[in-house]
C-alpha positions as CSV (number, residue, x, y, z in Angstrom):
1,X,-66.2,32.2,-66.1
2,X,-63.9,35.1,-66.2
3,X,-65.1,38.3,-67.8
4,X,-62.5,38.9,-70.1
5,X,-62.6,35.7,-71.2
6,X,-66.2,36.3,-71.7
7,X,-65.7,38.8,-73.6
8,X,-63.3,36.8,-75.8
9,X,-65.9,34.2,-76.3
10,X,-68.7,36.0,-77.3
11,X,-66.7,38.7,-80.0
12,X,-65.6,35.4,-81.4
13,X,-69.7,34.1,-81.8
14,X,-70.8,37.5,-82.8
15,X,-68.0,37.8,-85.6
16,X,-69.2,34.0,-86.9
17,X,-72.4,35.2,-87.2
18,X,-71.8,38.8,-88.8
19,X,-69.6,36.6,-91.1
20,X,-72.0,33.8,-92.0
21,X,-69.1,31.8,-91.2
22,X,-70.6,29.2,-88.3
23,X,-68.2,26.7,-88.5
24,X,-64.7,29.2,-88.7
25,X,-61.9,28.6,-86.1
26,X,-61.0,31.0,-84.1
27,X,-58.2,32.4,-86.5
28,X,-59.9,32.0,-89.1
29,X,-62.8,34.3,-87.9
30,X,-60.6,36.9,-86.2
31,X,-58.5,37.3,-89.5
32,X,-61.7,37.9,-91.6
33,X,-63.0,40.0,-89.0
34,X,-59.5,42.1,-89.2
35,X,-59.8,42.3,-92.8
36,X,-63.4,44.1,-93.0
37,X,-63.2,47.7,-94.4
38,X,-63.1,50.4,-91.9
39,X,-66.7,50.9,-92.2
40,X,-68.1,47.2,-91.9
41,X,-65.6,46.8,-89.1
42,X,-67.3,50.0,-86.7
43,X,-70.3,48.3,-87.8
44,X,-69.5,44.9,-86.5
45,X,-68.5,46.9,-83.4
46,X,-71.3,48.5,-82.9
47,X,-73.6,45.9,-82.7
48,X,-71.4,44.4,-79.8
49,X,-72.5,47.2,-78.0
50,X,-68.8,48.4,-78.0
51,X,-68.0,52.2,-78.3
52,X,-64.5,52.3,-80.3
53,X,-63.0,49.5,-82.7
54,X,-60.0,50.0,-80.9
55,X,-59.9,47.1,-78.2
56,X,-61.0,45.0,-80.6
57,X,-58.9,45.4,-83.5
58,X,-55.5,46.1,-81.2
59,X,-56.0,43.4,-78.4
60,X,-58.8,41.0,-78.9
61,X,-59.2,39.9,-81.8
62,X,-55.0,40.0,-82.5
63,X,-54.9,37.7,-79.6
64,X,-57.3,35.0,-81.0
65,X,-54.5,35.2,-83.9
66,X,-52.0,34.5,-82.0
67,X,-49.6,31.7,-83.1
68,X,-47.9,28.9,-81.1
69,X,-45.4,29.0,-79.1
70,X,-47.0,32.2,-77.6
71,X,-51.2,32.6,-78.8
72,X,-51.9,29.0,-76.9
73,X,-50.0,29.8,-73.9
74,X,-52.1,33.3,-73.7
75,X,-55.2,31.8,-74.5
76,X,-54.5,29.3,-71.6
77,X,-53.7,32.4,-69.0
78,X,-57.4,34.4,-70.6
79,X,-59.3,31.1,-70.2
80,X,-58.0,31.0,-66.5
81,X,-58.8,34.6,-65.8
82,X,-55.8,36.4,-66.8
83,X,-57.0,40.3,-68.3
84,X,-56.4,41.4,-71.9
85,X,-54.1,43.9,-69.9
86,X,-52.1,41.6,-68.0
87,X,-51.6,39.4,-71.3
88,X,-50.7,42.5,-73.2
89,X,-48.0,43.3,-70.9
90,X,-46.6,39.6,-70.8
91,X,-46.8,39.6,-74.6
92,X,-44.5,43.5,-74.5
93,X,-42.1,41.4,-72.2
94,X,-41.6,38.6,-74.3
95,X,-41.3,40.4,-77.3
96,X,-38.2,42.5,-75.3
97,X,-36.9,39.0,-74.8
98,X,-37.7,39.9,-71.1
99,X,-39.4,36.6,-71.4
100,X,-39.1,33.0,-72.6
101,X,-42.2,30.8,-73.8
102,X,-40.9,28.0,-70.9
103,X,-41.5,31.2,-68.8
104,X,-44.9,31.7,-70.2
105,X,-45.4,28.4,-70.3
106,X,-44.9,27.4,-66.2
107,X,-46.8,30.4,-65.6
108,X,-49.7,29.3,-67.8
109,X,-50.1,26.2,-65.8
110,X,-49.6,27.2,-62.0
111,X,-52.2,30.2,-62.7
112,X,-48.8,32.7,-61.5
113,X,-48.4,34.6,-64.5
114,X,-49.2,38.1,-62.3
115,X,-45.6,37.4,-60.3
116,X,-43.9,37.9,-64.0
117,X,-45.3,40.9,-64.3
118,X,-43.6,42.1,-61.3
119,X,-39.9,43.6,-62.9
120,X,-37.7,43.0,-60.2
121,X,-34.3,45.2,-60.7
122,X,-30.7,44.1,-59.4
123,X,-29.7,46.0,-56.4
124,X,-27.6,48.9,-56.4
125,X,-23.8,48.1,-56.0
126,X,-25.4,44.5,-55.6
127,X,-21.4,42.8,-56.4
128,X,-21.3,44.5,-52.3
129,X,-23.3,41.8,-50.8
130,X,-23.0,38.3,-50.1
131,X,-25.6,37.4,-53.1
132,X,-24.6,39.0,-56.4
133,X,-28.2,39.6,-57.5
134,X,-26.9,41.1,-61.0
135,X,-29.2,42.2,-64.2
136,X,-31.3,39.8,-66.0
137,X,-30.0,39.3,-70.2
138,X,-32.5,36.4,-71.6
139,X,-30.6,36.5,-74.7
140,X,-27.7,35.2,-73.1
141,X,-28.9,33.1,-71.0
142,X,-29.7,30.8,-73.9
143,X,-26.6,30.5,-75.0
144,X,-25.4,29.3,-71.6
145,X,-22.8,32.4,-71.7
146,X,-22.3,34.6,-68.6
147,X,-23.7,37.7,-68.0
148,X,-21.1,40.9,-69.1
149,X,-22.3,42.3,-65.3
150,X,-20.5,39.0,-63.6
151,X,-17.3,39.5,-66.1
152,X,-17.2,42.9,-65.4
153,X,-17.1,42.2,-61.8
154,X,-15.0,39.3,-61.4
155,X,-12.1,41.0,-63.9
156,X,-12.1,44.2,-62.2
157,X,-11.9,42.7,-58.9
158,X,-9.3,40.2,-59.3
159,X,-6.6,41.7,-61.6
160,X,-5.3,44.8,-62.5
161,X,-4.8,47.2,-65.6
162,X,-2.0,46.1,-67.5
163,X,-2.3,42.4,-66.3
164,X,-2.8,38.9,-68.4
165,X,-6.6,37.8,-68.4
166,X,-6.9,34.5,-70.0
167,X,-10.1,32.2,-70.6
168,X,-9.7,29.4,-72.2
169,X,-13.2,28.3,-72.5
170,X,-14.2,31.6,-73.6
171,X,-17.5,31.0,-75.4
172,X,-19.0,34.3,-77.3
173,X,-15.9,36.1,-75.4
174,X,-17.5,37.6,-73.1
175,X,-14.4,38.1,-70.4
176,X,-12.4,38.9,-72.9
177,X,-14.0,41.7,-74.3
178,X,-14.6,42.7,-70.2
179,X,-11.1,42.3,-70.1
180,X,-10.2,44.7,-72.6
181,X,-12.6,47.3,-72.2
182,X,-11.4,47.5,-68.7
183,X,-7.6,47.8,-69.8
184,X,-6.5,44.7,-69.0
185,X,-4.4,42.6,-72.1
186,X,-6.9,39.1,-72.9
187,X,-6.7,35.9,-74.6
188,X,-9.6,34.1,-74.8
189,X,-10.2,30.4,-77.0
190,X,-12.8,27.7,-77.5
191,X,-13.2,24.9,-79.1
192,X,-15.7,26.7,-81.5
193,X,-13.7,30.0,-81.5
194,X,-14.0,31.9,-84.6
195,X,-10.0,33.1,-84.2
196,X,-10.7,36.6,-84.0
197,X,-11.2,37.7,-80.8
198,X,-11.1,34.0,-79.5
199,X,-9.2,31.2,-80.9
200,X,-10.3,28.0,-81.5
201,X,-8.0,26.0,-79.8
202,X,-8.5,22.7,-77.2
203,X,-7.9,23.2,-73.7
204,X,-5.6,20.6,-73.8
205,X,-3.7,22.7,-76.3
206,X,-3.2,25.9,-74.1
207,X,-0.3,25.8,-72.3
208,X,1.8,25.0,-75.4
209,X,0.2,27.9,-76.9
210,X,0.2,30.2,-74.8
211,X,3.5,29.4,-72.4
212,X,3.7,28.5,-69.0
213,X,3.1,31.2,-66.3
214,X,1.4,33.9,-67.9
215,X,-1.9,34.5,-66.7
216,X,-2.6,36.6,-63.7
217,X,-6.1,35.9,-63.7
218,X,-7.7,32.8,-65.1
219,X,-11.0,31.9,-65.3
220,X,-12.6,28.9,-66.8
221,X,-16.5,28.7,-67.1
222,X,-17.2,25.3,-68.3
223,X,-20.3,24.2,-70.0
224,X,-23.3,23.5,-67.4
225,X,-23.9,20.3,-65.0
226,X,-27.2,19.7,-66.8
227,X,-24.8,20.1,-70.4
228,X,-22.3,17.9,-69.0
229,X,-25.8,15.1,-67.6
230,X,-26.9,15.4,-71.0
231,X,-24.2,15.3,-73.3
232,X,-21.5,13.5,-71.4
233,X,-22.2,11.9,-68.7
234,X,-23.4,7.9,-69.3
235,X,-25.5,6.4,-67.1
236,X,-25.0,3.2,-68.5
237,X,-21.7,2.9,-67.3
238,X,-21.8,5.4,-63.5
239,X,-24.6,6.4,-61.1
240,X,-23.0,9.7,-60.2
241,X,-22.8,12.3,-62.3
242,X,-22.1,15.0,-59.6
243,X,-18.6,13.4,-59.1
244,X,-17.9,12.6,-62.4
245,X,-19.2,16.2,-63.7
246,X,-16.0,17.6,-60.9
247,X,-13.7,14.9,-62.1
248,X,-14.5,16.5,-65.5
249,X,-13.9,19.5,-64.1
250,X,-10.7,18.4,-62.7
251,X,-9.4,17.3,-65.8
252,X,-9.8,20.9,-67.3
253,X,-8.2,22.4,-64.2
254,X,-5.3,20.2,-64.9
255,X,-4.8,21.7,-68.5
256,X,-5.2,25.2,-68.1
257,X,-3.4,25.7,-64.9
258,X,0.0,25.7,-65.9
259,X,-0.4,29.0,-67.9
260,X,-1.3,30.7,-64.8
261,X,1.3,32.4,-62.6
262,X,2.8,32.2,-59.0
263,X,0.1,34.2,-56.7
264,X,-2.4,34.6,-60.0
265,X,-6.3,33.7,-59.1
266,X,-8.1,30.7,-60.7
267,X,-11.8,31.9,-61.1
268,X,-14.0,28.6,-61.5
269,X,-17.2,29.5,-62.3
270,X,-20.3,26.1,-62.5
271,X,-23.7,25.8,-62.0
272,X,-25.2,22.9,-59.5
273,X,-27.5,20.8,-60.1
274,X,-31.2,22.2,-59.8
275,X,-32.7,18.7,-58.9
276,X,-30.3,17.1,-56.7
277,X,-30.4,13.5,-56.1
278,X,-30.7,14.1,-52.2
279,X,-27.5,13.6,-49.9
280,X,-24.5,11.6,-49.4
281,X,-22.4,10.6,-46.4
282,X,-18.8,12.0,-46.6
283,X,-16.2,11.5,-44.0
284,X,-19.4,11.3,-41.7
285,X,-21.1,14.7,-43.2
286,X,-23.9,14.4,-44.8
287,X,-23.4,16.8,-47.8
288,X,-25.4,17.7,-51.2
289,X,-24.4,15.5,-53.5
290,X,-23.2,18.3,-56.4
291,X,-21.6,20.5,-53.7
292,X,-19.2,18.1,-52.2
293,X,-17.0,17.4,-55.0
294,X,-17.1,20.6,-56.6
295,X,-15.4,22.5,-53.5
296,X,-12.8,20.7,-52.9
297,X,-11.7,20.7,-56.4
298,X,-9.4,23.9,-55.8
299,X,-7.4,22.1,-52.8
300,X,-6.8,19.2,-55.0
301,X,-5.2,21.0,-57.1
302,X,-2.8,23.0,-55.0
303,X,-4.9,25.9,-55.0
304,X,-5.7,28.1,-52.2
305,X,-9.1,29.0,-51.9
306,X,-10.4,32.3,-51.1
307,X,-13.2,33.8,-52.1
308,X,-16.6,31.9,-53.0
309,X,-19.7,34.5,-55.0
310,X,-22.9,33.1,-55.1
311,X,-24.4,34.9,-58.2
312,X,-28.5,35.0,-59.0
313,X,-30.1,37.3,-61.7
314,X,-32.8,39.4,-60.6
315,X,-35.8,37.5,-62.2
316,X,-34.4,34.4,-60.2
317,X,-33.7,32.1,-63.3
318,X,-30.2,31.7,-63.7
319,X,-27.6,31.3,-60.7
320,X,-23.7,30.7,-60.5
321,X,-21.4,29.4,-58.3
322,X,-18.3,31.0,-58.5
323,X,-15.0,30.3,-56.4
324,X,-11.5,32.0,-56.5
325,X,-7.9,30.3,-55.6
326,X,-4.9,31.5,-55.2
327,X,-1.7,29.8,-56.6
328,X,0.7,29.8,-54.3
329,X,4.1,31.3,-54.7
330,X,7.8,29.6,-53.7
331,X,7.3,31.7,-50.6
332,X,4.1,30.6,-49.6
């Protein structure tokens, strides 16, 4: 049995008996303990052979406390031989929001919950190298919105001060405000917009809004495969999402394009699929099933594709695929 869980165990008995409480849960006998006077608590201490209170009162006896989500998944790791240090520092992390309970919770039951205490940090200049890896923000990342450090990026490199940035699937606003801060004029709307600093407008809607031609860089992030499988998507009715997710896709392409101008960028930013349903035979390739409709959606539309970014954020849990077109001019 691992020592610190030991340990855990047997302050736990101890406190039942000190308490004349034999039949108290865990909580419940780690809360009375907690509540003693300073005086009955050093005693208790002392007769667990303990020199200071302070390991007990700041990370034992708090961790048999513990609520769900978080006590039971730290109770699982202790139990498995996890260290009251190594579960102090996981607790820290998820408190930062460094950390989410699924996290926690994979860790807990593949016995790897050392590798999250390893803080990987995003490369210097790492929007250089073929893979963005770019800063982890957990916060956003449950909210599906993308990270300000991709934004940032992706406006700075394809347009220039003064120009037209316009997202039309804008979110929280995130490009927008990248837009701005990096002097470039923005429009950003959604179809929950708050019509401050993004309208709440349909897609559909935009180019009647906004005119024909405007843009010089667009960039439409579209809700998530997995949103579009979930919420979408019937299965009742098709058996492939992956094309009907870039058909989808299409669609959107179809509305929003108009607004951008003659030798503007198109900036289509998607996630694939994380379990892909194996591969499919196309014009005698044998290609993953997510990835073969998705890039050839900027040919399709008369775009000319130029760039593609694969983007991955430094704790490894969130990647996008992000590709550029060019809209051709009358000279092209």
């Amino acid at each position: 049995m691992p020592k610190a869980y030991q340990v855990y165990q047997r302050v736990l008995e101890a406190g039942r008996d000190y308490l004349g409480r034999p039949k108290a849960s865990d909580p419940e006998t780690a809360e009375a303990l907690l509540g003693l006077d300073q005086a009955s608590f050093a005693a208790f201490t002392h007769r667990l052979g303990l020199g200071s209170t302070k390991h007990l009162r700041y990370t034992v006896l708090p961790l048999a406390c513990a609520r769900p989500p978080l006590g039971p998944v730290l109770r699982e790791m202790l139990a498995a031989g996890a260290s009251f240090a190594e579960l102090y520092k996981l607790q820290s992390r998820y408190g930062r929001h460094e950390l989410e309970i699924a996290q926690l919770q994979e860790a807990a039951k593949a016995r790897t919950w050392r590798s999250l205490l390893v803080k990987r940090r995003a490369l210097p200049n790492w929007a250089t190298r073929p893979v963005w890896i770019f800063p982890t923000d957990v916060r956003l990342r449950r909210l599906e919105g993308l990270n300000p450090a991709i934004a940032e990026v992706l406006v700075e490199r394809y347009s220039r001060p003064g120009e037209w940035v316009v997202d039309p699937m804008a979110g929280e606003g995130t490009v927008v405000q990248k837009a701005l801060e990096l002097g470039r004029q923005a429009w950003g709307s959604d179809l929950n917009g708050d019509d401050r600093l993004v309208k709440r407008l349909d897609i559909a809607d935009l180019a009647e809004a906004l005119g024909e031609e405007v843009a010089d860089l667009l960039v439409l992030h579209p809700p998530t495969f997995a949103w579009f499988a979930q919420n979408v998507f019937d299965y009742k009715i098709h058996e492939h999402p992956e094309t009907d997710y870039a058909n989808w896709l299409s669609g959107h392409l179809g509305h929003a394009l108009p607004v951008l101008k003659p030798g503007g960028r198109l900036v289509l930013i998607v996630r694939p699929d994380h379990k892909p349903r194996g591969l499919i035979r196309r014009d005698g390739l044998l290609r993953w099933a997510f990835v073969a409709p998705v890039e050839n959606l900027l040919s399709e539309q008369d775009l000319e594709p130029q760039h593609y970014h694969l983007a991955v954020s430094e704790d490894g849990e969130e990647d996008w695929s992000i590709f550029v077109g060019r809209k051709p001019t009358a000279e092209d």
